[in-house]
C-alpha positions, 0 to 999 in steps of 0.5 A: 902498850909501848914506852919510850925512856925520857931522860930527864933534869932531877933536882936530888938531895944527897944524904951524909950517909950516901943515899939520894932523894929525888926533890923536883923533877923538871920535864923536857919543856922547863915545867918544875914538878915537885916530889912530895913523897917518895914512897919506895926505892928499889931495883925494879926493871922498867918497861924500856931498857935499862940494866936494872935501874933504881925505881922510885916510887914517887907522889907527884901532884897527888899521883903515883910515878915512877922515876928510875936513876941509872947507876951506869949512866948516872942519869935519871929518866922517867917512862912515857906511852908513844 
């Protein structure tokens, strides 16, 4: 199966102490998806390239996803089949 990268828009909560905490992800076509849990961060390789980014795992809509934030980039981007 193959991936492509999607970057994407990520509403995100800065804590005092330096942590961040994705809130709302908004998809390509200006859709608002809300983060109800984030269940696990950690550095986990993705299906596409990327230098180790941070994963995610995330309750969206009742399902699980995965959201990866690259550090280098600062950038967030999440994983679609083609």
């Amino acid at each position: 199966m193959e991936y492509e990268k999607v970057y994407i828009e990520t509403i995100v909560r800065f804590a005092a102490d330096g942590g961040m905490r994705p809130l709302r992800i908004v998809w390509e076509d200006g859709r608002k998806y809300k983060i109800d849990r984030v269940k696990f961060t950690e550095r986990a390789p993705a299906h596409v390239s990327s230098v180790l980014p941070l994963r995610y795992t995330c309750m969206i809509s009742g399902r699980e996803r995965y959201l990866y934030f690259e550090e280098a980039e600062r950038r967030w981007f999440v994983e679609r089949e083609r």
